[in-house]
C-alpha positions as CSV (number, residue, x, y, z in Angstrom):
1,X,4.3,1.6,-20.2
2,X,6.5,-0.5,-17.8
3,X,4.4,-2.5,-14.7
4,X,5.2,-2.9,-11.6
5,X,6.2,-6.1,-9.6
6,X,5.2,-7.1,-6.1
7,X,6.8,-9.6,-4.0
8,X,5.0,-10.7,-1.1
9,X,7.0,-12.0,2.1
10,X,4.9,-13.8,4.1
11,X,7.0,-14.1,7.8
12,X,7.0,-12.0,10.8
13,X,8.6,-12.1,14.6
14,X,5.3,-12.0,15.8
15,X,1.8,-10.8,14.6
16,X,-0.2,-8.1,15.8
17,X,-3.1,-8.6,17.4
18,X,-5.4,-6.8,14.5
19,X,-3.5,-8.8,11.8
20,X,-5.3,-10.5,9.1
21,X,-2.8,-10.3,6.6
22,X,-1.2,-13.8,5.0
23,X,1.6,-13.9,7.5
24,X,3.2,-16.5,9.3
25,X,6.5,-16.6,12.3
26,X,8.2,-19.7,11.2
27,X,11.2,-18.5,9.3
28,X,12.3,-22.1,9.0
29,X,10.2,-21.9,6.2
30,X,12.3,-19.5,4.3
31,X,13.8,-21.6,1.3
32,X,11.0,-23.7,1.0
33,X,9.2,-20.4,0.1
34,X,12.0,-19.1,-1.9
35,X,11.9,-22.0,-4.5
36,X,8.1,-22.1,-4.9
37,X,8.1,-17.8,-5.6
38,X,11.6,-19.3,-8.3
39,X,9.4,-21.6,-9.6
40,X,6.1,-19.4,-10.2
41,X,8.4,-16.5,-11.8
42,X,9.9,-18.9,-14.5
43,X,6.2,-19.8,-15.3
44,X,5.6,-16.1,-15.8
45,X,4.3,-15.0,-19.5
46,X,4.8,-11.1,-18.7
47,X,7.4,-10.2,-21.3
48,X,7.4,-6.4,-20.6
49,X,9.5,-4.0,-18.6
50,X,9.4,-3.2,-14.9
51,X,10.2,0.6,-13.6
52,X,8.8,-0.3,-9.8
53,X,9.5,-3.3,-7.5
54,X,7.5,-3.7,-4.2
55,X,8.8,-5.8,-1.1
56,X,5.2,-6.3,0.8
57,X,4.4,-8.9,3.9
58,X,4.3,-9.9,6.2
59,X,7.4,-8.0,7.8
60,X,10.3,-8.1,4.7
61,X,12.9,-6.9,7.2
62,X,12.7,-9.7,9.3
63,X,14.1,-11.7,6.9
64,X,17.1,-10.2,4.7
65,X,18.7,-12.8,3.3
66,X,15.7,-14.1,1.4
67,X,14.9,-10.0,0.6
68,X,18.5,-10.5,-0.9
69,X,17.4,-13.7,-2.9
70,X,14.7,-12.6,-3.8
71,X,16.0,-9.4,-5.1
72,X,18.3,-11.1,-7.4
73,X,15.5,-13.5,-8.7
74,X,13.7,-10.5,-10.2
75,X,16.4,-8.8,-11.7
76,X,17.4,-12.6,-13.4
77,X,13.9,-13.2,-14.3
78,X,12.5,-10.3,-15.6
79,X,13.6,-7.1,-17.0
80,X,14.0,-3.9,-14.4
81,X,14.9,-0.9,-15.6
82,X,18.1,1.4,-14.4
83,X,17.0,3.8,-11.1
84,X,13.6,1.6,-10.5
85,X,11.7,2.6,-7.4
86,X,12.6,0.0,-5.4
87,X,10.4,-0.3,-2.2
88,X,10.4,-2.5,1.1
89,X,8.7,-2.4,3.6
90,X,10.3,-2.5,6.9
91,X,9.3,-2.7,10.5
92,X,11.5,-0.8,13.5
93,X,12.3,-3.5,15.4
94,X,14.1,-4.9,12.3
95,X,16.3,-2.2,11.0
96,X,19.8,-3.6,12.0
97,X,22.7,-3.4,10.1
98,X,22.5,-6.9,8.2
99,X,19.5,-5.2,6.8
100,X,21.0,-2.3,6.2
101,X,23.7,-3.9,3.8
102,X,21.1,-5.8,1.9
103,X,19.2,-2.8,1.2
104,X,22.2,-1.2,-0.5
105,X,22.8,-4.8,-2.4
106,X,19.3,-4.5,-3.9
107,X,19.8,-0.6,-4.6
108,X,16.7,0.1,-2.1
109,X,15.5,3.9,-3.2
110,X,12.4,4.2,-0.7
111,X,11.4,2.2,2.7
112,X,7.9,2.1,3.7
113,X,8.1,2.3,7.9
114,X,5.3,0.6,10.3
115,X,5.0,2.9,12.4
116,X,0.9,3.0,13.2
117,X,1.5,5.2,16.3
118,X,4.4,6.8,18.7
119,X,2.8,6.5,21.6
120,X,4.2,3.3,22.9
121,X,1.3,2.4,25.5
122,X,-0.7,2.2,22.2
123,X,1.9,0.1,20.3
124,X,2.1,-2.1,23.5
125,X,-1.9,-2.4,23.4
126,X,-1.5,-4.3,20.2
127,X,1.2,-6.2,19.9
128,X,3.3,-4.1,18.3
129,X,7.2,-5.4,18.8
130,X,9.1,-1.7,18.7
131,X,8.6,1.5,20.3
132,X,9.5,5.0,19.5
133,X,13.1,5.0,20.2
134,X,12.9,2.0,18.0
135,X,11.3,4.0,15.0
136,X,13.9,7.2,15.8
137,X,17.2,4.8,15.0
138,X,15.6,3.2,12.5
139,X,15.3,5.9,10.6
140,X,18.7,7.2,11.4
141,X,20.0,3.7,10.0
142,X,17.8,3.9,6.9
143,X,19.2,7.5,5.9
144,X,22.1,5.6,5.2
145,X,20.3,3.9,2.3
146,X,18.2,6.6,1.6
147,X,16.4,9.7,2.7
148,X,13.0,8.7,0.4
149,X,11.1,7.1,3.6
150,X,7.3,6.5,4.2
151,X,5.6,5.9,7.4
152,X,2.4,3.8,8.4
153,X,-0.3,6.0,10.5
154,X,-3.3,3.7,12.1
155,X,-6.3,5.3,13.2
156,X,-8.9,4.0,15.6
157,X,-6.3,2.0,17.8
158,X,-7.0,1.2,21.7
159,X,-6.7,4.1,23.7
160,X,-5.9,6.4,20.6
161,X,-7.3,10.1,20.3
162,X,-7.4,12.4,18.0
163,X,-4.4,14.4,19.9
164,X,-2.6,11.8,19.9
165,X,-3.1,10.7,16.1
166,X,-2.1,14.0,15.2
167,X,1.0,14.3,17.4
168,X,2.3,11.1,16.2
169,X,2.2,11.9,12.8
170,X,3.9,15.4,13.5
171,X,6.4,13.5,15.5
172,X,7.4,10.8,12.4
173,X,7.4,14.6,9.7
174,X,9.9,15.9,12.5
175,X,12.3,12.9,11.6
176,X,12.1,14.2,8.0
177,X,9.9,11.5,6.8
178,X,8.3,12.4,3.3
179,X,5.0,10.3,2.8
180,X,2.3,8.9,5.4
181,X,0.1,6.0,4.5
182,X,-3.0,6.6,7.1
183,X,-4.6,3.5,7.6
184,X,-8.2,3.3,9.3
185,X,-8.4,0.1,12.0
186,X,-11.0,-2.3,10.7
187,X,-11.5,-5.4,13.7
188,X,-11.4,-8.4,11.5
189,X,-12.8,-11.8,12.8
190,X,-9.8,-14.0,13.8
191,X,-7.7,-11.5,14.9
192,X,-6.8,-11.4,19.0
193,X,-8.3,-7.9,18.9
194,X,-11.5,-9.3,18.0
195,X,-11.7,-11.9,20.4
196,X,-11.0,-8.8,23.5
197,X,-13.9,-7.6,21.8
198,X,-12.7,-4.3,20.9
199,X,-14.9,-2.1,18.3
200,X,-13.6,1.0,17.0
201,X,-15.3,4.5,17.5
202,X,-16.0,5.2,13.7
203,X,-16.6,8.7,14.9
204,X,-13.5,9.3,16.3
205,X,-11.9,7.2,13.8
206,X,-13.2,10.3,11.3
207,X,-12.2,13.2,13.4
208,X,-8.8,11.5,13.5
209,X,-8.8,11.8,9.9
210,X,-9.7,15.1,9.5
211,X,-7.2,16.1,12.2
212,X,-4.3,14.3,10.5
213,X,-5.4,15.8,6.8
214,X,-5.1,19.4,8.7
215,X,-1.9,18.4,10.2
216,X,-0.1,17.1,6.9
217,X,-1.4,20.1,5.0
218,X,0.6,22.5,7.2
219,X,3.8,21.0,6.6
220,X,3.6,20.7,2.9
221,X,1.9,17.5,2.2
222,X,-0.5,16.7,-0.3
223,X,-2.9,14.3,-0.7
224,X,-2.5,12.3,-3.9
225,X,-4.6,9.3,-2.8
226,X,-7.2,9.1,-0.3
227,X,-5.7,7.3,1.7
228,X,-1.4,8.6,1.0
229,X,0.0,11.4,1.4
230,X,3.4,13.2,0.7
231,X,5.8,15.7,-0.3
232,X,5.4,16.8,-4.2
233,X,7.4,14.2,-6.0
234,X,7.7,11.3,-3.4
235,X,4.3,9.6,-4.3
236,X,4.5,5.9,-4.6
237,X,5.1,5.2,-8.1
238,X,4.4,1.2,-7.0
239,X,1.1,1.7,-5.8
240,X,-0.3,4.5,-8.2
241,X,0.2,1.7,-10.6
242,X,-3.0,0.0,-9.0
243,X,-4.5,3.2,-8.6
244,X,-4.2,4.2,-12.4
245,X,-5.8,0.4,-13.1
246,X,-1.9,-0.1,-15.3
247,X,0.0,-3.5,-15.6
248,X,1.3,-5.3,-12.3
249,X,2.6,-8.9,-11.2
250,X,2.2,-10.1,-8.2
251,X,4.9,-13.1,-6.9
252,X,4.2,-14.6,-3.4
253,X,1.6,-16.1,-1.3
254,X,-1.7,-13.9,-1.2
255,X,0.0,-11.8,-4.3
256,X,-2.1,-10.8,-7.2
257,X,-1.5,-9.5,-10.4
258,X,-3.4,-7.4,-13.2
259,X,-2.0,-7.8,-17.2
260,X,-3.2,-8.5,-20.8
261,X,-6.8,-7.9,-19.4
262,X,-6.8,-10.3,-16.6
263,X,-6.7,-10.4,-13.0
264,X,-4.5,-13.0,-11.2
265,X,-5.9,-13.6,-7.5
266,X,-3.5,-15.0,-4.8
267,X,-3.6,-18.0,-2.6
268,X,-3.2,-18.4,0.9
269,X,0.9,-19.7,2.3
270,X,-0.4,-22.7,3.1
271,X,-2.0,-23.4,-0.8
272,X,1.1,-21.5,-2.4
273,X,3.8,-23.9,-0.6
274,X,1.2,-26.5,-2.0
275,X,1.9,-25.8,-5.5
276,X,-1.2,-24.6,-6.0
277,X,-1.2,-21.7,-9.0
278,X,-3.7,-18.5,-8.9
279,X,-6.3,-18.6,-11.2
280,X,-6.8,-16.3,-14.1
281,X,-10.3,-14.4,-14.6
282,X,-10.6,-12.2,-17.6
283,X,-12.0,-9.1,-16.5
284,X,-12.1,-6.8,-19.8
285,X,-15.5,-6.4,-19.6
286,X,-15.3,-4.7,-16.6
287,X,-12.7,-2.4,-17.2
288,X,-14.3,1.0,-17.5
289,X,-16.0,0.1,-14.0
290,X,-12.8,-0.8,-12.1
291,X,-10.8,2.5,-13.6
292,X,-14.0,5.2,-12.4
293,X,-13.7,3.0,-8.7
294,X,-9.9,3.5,-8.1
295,X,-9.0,6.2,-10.3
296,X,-11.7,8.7,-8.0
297,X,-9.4,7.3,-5.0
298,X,-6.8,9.9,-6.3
299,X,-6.8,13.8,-6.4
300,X,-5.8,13.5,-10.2
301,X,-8.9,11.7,-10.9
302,X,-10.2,9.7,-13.6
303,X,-9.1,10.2,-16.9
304,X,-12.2,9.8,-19.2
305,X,-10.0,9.2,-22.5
306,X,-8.6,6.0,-21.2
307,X,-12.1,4.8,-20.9
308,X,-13.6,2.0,-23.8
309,X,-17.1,3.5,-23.7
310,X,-15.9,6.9,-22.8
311,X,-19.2,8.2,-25.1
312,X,-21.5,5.7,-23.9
313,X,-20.3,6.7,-20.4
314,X,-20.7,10.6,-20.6
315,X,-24.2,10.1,-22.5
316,X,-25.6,7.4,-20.1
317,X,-24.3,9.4,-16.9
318,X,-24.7,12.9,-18.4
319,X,-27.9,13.9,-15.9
320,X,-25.7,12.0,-12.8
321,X,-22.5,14.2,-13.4
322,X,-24.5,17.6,-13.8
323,X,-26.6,16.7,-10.3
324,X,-22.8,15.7,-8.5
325,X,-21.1,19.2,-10.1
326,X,-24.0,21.0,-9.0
327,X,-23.8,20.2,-5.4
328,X,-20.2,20.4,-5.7
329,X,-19.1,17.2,-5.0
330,X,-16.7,16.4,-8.5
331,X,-15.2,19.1,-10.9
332,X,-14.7,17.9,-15.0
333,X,-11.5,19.5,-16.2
334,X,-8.8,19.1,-18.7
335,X,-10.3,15.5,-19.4
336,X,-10.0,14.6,-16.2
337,X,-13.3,14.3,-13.8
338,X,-12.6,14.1,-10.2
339,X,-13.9,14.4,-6.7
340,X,-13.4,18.0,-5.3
341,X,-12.2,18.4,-1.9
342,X,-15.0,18.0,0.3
343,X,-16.3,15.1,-1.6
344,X,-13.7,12.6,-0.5
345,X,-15.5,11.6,2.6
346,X,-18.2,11.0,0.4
347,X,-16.2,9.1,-1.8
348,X,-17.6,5.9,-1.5
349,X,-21.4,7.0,-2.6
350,X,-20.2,8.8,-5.5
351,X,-18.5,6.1,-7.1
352,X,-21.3,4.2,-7.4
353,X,-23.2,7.2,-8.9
354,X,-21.1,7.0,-11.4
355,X,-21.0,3.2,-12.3
């Protein structure tokens, strides 16, 4: 089975005010951080194929001649096979046309859009650098590349309601847009919303969710992950690759990676342009735990035969799976066991019923 490969890009025009991200403005720092992501590739054992490549940050659009380079890194280093799903994600304020011809040079196939609201009073409240208009040409300009576009949906923003959650996100399917990532606001210490002292309405941030769900379904959208939504056939193949607990390397600052049973955890920008390497942690032992945790993210569930102690975990758990069928909350089918419907805002507390 081929992995997939994530490439972080640490720079931005500016941060948002709830960012927490590893992210940093000084594009002078560009090459510097081009030849340290060159030199941690070549030291890369993975010796299998890639069918997904992922352009995270940071904002990768703000910066497309090192998109470019790195781009063409990858396909010297490793192994990418023909009509990969080749992601980046891109902000409005950034979709020019330099960008635009770099995203045809690395045979982009799907843009991930930061959207978070239209409302630009909202956008304004937190730093974000576009506005609508901004998102509307953007899109425009990426149909030129390609029509396989995602868009970013936060909830619990400053002055945000659950109209206007909804109406944003039936504004960016009106464009033709064909996956929403819905992202709930968490306030995170450090972060210039933090020190206004803003908390977010948890209870509102829930209605908004339920709104938006409601909204999506009516125009065709399912949801595939609990967080992702989309048309049927324009999941992200990328990130169900975490979701399904499969092979992934991670290049970059604050990158990580999962293969040959271990994890790889990322360093901050600062450490990474220090030389300093990630560190390795076997975590085979724990590999039954980690697939019931994600895999129950998704609406396709958790596949018991890919467990190791799929026996020992139907025996031990047997009383715990009849109580959480009985009041509704997972379904076991076709060898797969997942959370029904109404038991994905209970997701959290069934998981660890189950591990």
């Amino acid at each position: 089975m081929a992995a997939g490969l994530y490439l972080h890009i640490p720079f931005c025009r500016s941060r948002c005010d709830y960012c927490s991200f590893v992210s940093c403005c000084d594009t002078k720092l560009a090459e510097e951080y081009y030849q340290k992501v060159k030199e941690q590739a070549e030291k890369i054992s993975y010796g299998g194929e890639f069918d997904t490549v992922y352009f995270g940050g940071g904002t990768p659009s703000a910066v497309p001649k090192l998109l470019e380079k790195l781009y063409g890194l990858c396909c010297r280093t490793f192994s990418i096979r023909k009509n990969s799903e080749i992601t980046v994600e891109c902000n409005p304020d950034s979709v020019d046309d330099e960008l635009i011809s770099v995203l045809k040079k690395i045979n982009c196939n799907r843009v991930s859009l930061g959207l978070q609201s239209t409302d630009d009073a909202i956008l304004a409240s937190v730093g974000r650098r576009h506005n609508f208009e901004q998102f509307a040409v953007a899109v425009q300009k990426i149909r030129e590349v390609t029509t396989n576009i995602s868009a970013d949906i936060m909830l619990g923003l400053p002055m945000q309601t659950v109209e206007s959650a909804v109406e944003s996100v039936n504004l960016a399917l009106d464009f033709g847009i064909k996956h929403i990532s819905v992202y709930a606001l968490k306030v995170e210490d450090g972060t210039p919303l933090k020190s206004r002292g803003y908390t977010v309405d948890e209870d509102m941030q829930a209605d908004m969710y339920d709104a938006v769900y409601e909204a999506v379904q009516k125009r065709g959208f399912e949801r595939y992950e609990v967080s992702n939504f989309s048309l049927p056939g324009y999941e992200s193949k990328h990130n169900l690759k975490y979701w399904n607990l499969e092979d992934y390397v991670g290049l970059g600052a604050a990158a990580h990676s999962y293969y040959g049973s271990k994890r790889y955890e990322g360093v901050g920008l600062k450490e990474f342009l220090a030389g300093q390497e990630t560190i390795a942690e076997d975590v085979s032992e724990e590999f039954d735990e980690e697939l019931i945790m994600l895999s129950l993210r998704c609406s396709r569930g958790l596949e018991l035969d890919r467990l190791k102690n799929k026996n020992k975990f139907l025996m031990e758990k047997k009383s715990k799976i009849d109580e959480l069928k009985s009041k509704g909350l997972i379904e076991v089918k076709d060898g797969f066991l997942r959370l029904t419907k109404d038991a994905f805002y209970l997701m959290n507390s069934v998981i660890v019923e189950l591990i």
